[in-house]
PyMOL Python script that loads the backbone (N, CA, C, O; Angstrom):
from pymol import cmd

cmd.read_pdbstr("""\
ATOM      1  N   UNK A   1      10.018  -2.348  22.715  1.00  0.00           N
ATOM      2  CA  UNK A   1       8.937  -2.990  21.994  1.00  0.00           C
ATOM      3  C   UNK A   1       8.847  -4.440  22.443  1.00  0.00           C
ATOM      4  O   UNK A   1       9.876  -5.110  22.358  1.00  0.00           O
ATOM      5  N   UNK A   2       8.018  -4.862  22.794  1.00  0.00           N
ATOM      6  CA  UNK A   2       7.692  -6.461  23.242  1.00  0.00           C
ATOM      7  C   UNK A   2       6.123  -6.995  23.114  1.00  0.00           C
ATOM      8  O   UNK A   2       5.187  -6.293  23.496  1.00  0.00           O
ATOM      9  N   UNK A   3       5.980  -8.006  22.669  1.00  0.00           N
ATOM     10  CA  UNK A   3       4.967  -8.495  22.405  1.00  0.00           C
ATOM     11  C   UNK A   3       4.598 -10.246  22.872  1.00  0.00           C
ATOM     12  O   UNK A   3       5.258 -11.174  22.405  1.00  0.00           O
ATOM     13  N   UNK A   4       3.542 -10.437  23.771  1.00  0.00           N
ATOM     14  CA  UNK A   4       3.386 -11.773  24.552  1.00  0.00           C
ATOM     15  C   UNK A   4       2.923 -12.437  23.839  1.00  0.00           C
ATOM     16  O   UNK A   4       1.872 -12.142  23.270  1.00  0.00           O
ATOM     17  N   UNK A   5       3.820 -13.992  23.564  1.00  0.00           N
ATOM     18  CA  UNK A   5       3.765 -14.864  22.595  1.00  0.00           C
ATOM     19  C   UNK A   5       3.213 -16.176  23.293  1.00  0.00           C
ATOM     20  O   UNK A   5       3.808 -17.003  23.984  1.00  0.00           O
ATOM     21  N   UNK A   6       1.842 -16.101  22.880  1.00  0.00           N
ATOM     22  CA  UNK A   6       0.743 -17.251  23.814  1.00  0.00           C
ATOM     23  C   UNK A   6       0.630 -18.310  22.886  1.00  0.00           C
ATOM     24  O   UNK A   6       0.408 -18.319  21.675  1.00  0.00           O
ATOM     25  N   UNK A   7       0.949 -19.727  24.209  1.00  0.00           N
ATOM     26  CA  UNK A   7       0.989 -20.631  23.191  1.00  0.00           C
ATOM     27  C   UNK A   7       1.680 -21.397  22.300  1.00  0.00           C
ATOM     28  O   UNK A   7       1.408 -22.235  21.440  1.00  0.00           O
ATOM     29  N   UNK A   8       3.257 -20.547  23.031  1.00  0.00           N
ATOM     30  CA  UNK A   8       4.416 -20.911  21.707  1.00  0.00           C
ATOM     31  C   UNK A   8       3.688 -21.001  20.148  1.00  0.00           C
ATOM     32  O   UNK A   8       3.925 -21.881  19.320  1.00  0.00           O
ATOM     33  N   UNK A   9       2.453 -19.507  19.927  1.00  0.00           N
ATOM     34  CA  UNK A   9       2.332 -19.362  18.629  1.00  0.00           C
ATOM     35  C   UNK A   9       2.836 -18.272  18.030  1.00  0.00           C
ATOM     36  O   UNK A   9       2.069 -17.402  17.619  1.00  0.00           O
ATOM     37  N   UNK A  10       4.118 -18.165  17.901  1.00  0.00           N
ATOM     38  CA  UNK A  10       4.591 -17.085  16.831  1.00  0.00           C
ATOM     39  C   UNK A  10       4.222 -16.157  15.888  1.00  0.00           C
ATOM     40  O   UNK A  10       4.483 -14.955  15.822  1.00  0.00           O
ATOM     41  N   UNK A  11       3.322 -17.156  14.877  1.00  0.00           N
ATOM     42  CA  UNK A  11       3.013 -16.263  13.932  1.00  0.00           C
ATOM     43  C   UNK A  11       2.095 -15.453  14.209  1.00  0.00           C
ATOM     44  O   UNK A  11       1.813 -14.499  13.484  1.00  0.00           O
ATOM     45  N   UNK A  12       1.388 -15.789  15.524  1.00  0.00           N
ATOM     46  CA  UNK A  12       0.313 -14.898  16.205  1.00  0.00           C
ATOM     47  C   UNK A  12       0.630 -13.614  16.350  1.00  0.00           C
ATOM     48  O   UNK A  12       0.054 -12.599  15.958  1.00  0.00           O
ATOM     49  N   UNK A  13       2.158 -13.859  17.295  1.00  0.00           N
ATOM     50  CA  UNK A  13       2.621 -12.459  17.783  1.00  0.00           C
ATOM     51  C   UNK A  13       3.297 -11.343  16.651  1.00  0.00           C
ATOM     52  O   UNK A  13       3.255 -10.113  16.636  1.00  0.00           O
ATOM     53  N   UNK A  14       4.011 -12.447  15.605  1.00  0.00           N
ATOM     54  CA  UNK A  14       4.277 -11.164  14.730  1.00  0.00           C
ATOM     55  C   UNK A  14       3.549 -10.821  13.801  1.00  0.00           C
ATOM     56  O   UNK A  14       4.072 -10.209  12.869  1.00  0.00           O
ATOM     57  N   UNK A  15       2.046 -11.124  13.769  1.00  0.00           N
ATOM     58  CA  UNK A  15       1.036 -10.473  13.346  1.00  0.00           C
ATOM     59  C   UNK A  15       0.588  -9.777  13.927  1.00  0.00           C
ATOM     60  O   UNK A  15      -0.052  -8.999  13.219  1.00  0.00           O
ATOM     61  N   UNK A  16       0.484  -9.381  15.728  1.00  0.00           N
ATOM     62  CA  UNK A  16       0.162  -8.254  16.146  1.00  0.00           C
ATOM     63  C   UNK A  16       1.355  -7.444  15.989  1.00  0.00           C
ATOM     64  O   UNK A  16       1.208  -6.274  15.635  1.00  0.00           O
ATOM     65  N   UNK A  17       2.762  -8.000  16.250  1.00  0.00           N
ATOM     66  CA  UNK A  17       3.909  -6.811  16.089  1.00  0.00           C
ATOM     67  C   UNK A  17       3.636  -6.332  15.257  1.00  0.00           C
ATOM     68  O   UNK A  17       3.305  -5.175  15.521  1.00  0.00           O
ATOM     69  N   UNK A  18       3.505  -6.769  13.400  1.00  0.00           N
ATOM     70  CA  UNK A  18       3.318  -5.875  12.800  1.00  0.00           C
ATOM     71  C   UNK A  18       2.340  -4.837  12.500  1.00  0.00           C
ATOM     72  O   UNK A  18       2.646  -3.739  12.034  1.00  0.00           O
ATOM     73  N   UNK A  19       0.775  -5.333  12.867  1.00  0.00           N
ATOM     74  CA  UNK A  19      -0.062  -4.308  13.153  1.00  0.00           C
ATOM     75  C   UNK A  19       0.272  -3.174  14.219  1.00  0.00           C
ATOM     76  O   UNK A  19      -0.078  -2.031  13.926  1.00  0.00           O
ATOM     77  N   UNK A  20       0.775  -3.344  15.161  1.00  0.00           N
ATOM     78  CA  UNK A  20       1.219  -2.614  16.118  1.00  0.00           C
ATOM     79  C   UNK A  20       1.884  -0.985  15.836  1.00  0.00           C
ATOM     80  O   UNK A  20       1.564   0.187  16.039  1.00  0.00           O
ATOM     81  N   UNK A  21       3.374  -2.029  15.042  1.00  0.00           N
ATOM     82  CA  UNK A  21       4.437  -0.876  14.744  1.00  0.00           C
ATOM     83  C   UNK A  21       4.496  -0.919  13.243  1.00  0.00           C
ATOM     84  O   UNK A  21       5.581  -0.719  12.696  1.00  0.00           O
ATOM     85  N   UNK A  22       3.537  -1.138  12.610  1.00  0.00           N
ATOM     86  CA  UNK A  22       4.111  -1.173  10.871  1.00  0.00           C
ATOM     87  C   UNK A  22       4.199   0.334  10.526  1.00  0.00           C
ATOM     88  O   UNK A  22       5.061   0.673   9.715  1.00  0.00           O
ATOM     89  N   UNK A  23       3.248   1.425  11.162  1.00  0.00           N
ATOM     90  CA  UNK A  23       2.983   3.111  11.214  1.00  0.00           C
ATOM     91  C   UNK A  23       4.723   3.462  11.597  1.00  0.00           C
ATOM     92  O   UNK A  23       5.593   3.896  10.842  1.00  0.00           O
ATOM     93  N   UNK A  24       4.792   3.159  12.779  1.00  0.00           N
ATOM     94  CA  UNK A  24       6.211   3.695  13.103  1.00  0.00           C
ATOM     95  C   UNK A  24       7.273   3.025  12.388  1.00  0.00           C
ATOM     96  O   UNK A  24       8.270   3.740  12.483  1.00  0.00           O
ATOM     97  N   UNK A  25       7.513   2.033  11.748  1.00  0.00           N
ATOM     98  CA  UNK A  25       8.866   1.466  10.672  1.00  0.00           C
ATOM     99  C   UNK A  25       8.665   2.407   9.593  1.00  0.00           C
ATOM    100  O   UNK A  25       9.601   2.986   9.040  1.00  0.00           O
ATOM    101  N   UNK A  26       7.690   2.532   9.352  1.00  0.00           N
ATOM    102  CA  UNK A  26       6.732   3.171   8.133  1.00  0.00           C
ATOM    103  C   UNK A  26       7.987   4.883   8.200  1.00  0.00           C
ATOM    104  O   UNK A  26       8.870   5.267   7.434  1.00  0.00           O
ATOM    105  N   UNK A  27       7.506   5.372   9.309  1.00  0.00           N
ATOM    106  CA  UNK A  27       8.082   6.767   9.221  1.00  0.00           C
ATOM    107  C   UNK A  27       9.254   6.618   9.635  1.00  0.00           C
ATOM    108  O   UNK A  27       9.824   7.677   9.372  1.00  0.00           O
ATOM    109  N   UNK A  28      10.138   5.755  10.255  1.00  0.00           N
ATOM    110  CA  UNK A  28      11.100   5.278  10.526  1.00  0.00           C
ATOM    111  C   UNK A  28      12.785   5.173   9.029  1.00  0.00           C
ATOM    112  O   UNK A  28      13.994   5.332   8.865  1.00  0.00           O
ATOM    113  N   UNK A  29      11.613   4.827   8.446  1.00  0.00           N
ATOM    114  CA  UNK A  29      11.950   4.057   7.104  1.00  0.00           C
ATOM    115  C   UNK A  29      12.052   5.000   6.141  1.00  0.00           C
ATOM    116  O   UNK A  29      12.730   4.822   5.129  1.00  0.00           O
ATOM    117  N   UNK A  30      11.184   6.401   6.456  1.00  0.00           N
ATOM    118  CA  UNK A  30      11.160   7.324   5.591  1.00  0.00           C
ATOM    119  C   UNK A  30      11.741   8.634   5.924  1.00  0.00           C
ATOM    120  O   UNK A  30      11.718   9.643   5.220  1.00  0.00           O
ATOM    121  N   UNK A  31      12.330   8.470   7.229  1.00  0.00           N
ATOM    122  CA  UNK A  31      13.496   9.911   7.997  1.00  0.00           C
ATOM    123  C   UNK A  31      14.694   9.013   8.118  1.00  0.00           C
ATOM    124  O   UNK A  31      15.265   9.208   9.191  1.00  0.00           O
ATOM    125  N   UNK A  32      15.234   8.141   7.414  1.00  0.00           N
ATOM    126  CA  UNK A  32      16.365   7.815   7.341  1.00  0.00           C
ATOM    127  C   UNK A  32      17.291   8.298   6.182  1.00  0.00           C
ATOM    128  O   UNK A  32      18.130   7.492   5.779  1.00  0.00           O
ATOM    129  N   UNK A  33      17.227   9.462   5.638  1.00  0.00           N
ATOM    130  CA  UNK A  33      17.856  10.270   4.649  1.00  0.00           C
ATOM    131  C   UNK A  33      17.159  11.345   4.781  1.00  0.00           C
ATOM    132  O   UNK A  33      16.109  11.109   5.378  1.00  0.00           O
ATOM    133  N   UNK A  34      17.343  12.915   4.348  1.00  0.00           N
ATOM    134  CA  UNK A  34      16.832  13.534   4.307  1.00  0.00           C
ATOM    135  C   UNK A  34      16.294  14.010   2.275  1.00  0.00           C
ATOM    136  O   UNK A  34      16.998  13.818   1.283  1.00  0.00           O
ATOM    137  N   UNK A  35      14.893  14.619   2.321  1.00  0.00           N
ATOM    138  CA  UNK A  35      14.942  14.040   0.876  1.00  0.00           C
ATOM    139  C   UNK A  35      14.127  15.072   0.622  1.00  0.00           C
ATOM    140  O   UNK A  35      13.099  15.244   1.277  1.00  0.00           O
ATOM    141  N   UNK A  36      14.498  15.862  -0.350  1.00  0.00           N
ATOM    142  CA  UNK A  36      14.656  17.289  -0.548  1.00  0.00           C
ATOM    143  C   UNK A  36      12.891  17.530  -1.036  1.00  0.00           C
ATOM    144  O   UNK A  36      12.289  16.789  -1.813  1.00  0.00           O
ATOM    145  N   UNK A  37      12.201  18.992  -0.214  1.00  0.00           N
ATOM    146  CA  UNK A  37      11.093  18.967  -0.882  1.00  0.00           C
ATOM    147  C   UNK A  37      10.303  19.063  -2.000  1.00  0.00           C
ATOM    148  O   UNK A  37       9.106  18.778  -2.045  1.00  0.00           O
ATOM    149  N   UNK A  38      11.091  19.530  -3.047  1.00  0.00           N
ATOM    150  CA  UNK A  38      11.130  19.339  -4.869  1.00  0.00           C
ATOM    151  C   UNK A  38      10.775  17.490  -4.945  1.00  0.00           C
ATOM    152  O   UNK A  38       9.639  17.082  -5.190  1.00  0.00           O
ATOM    153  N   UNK A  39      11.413  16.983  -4.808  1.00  0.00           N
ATOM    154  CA  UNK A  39      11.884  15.782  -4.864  1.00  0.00           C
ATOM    155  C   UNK A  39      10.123  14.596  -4.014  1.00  0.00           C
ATOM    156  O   UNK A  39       9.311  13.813  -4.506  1.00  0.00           O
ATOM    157  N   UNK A  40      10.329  15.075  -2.832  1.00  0.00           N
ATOM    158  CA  UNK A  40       8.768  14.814  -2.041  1.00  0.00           C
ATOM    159  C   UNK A  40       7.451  14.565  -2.909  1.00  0.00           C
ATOM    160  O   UNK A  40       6.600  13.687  -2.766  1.00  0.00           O
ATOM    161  N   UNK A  41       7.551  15.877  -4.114  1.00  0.00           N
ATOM    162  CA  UNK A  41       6.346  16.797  -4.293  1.00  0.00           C
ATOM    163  C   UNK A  41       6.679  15.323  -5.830  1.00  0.00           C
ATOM    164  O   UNK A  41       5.757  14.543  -6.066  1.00  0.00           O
ATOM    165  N   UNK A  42       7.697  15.238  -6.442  1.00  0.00           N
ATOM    166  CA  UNK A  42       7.283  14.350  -7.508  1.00  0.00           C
ATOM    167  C   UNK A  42       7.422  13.432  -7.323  1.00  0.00           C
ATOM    168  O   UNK A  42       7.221  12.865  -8.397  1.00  0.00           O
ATOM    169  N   UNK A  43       7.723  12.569  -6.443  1.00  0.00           N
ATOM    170  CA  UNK A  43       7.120  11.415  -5.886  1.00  0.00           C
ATOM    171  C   UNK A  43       5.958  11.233  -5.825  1.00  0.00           C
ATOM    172  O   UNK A  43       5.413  10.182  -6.164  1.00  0.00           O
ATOM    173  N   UNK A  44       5.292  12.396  -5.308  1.00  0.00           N
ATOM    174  CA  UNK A  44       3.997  12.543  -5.052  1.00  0.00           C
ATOM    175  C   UNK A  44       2.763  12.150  -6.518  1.00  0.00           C
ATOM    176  O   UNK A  44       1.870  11.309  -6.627  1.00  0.00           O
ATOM    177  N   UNK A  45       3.274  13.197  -7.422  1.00  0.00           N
ATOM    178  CA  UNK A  45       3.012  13.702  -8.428  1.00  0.00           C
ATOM    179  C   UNK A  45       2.998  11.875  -9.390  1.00  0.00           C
ATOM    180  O   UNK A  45       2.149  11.471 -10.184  1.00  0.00           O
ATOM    181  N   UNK A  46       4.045  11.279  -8.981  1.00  0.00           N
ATOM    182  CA  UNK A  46       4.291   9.851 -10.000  1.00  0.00           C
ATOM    183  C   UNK A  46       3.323   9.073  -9.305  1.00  0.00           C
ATOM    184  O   UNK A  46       2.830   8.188 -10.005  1.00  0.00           O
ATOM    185  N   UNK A  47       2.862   9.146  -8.013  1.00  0.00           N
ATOM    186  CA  UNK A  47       2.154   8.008  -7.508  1.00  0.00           C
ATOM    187  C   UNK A  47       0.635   7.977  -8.051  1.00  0.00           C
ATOM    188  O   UNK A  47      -0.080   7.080  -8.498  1.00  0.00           O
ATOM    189  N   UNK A  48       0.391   9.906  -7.717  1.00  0.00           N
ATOM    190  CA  UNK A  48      -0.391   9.935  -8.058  1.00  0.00           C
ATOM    191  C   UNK A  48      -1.372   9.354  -9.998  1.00  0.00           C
ATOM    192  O   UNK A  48      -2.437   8.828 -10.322  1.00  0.00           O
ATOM    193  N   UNK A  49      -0.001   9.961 -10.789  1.00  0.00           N
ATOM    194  CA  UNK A  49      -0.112   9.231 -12.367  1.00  0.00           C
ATOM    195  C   UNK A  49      -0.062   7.868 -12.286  1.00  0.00           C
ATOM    196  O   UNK A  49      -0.604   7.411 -13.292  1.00  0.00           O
ATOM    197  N   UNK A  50       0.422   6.809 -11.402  1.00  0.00           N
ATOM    198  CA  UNK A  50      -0.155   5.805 -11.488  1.00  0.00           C
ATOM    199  C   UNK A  50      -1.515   5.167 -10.802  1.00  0.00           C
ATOM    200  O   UNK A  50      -1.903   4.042 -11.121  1.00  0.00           O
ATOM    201  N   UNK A  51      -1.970   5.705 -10.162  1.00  0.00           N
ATOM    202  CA  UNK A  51      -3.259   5.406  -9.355  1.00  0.00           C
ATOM    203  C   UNK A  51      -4.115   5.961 -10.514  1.00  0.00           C
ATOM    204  O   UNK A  51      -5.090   5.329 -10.919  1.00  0.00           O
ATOM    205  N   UNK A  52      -3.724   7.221 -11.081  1.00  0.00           N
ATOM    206  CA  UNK A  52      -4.598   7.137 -11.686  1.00  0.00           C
ATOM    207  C   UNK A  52      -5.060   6.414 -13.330  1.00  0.00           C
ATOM    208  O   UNK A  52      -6.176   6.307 -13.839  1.00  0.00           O
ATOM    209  N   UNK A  53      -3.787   6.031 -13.818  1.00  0.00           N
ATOM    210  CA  UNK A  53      -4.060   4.857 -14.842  1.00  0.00           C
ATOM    211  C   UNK A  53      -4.480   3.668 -13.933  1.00  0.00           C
ATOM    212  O   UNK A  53      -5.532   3.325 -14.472  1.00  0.00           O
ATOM    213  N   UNK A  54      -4.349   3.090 -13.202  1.00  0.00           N
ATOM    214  CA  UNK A  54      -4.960   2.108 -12.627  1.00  0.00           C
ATOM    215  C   UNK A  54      -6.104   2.124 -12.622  1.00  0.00           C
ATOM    216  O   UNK A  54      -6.763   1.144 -12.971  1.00  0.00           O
ATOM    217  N   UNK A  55      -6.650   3.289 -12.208  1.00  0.00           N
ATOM    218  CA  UNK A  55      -8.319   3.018 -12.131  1.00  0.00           C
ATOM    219  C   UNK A  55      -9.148   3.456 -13.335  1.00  0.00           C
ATOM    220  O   UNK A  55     -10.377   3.464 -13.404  1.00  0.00           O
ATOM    221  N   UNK A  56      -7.879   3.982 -14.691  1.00  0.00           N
ATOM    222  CA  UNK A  56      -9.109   4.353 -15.863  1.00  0.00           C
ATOM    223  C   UNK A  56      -8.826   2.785 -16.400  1.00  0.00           C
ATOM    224  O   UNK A  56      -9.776   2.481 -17.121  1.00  0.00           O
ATOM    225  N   UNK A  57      -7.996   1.835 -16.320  1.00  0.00           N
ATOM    226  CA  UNK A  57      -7.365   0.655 -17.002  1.00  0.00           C
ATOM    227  C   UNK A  57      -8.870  -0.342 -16.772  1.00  0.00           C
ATOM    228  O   UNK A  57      -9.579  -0.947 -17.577  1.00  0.00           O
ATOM    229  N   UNK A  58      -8.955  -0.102 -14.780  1.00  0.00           N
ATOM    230  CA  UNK A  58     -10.103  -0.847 -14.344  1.00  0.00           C
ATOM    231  C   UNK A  58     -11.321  -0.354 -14.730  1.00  0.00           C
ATOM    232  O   UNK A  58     -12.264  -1.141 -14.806  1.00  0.00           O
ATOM    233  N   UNK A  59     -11.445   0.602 -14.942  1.00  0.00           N
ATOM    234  CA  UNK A  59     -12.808   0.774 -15.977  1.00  0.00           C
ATOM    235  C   UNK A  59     -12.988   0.624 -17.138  1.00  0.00           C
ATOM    236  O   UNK A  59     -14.076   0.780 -17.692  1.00  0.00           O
ATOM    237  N   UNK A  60     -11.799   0.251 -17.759  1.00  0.00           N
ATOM    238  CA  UNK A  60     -11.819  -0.225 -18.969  1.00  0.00           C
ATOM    239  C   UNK A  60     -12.140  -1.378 -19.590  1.00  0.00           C
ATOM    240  O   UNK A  60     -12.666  -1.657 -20.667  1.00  0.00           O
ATOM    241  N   UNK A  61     -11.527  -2.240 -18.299  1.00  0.00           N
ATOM    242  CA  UNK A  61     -11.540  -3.668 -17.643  1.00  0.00           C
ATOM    243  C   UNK A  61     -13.415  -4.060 -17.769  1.00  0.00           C
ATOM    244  O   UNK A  61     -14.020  -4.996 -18.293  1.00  0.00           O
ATOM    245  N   UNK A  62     -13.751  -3.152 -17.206  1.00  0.00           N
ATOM    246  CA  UNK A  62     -15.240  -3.344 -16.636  1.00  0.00           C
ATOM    247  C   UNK A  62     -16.228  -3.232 -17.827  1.00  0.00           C
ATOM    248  O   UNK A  62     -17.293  -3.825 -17.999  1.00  0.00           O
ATOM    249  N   UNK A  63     -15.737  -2.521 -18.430  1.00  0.00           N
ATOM    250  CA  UNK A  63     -16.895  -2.031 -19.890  1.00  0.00           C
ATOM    251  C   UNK A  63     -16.393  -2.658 -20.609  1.00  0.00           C
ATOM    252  O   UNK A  63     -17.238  -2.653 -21.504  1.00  0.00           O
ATOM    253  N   UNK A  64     -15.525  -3.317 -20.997  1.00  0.00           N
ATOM    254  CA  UNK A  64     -15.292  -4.529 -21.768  1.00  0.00           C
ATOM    255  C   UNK A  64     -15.676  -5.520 -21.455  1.00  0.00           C
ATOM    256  O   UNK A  64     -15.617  -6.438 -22.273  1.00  0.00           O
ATOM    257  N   UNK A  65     -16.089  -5.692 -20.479  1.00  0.00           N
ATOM    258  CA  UNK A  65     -16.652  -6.918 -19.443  1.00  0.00           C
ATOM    259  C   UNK A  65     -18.143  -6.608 -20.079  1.00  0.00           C
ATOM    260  O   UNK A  65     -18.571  -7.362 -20.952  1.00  0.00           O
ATOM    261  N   UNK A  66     -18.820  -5.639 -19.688  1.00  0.00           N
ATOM    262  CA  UNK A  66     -20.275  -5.573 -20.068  1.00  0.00           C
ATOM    263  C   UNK A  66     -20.658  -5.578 -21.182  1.00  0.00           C
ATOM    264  O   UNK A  66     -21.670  -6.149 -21.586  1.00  0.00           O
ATOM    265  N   UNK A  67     -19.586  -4.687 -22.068  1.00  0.00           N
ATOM    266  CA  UNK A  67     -19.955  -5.427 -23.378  1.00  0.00           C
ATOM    267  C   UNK A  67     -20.117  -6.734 -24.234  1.00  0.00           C
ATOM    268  O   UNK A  67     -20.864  -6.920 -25.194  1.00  0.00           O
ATOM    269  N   UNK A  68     -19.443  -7.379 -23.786  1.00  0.00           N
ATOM    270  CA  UNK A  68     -19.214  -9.207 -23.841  1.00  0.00           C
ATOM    271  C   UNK A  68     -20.691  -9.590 -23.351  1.00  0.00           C
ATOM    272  O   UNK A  68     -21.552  -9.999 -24.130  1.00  0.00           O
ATOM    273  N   UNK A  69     -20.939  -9.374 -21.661  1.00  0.00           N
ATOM    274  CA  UNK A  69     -22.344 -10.041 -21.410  1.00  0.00           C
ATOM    275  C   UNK A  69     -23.098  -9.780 -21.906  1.00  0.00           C
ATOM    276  O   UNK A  69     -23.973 -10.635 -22.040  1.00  0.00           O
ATOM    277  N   UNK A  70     -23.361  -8.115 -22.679  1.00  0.00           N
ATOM    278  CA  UNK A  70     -24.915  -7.594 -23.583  1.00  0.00           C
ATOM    279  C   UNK A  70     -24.594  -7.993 -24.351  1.00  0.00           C
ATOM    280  O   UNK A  70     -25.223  -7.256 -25.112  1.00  0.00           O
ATOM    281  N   UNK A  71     -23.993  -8.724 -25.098  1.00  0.00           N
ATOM    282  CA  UNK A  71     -24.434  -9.138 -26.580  1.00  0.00           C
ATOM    283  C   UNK A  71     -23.986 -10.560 -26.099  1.00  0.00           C
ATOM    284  O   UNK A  71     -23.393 -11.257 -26.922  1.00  0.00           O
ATOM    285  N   UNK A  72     -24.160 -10.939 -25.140  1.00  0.00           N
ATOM    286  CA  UNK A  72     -24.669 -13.038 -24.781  1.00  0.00           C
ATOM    287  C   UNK A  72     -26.081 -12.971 -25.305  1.00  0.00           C
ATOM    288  O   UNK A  72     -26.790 -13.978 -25.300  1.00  0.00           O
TER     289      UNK A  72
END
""", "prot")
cmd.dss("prot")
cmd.show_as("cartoon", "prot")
cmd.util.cbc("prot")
cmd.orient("prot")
């Protein structure tokens, strides 16, 4: 892995390093144990229960919002 650092600007280059390889640390990072497929599936299952309170919270967010401006 190498990346040409123009400029003696650094932070340049490890902003392309990390666009580059952040995919491969990524899976790198995630075959460093093996992690049973039960286990996969509710990970899955928890991420998903929080994404989805997140976005009924933000609509909640929002219609409380509009209600405030209709009755300005």
């Amino acid at each position: 892995m190498s990346v040409k650092v123009r400029n003696n600007n650094i932070n340049a280059a490890l902003r392309v390093f990390k666009r580059m390889y952040s995919d491969k640390m990524f899976d790198f990072k995630e075959k460093q144990y093996f992690e049973k497929p039960s286990r996969k599936k509710h990970k899955a299952k928890l991420a998903a229960k929080s994404r989805e309170r997140k976005r009924i919270a933000e609509q909640n967010q929002l219609r409380t919002r509009r209600r405030v401006h209709a009755s300005i």
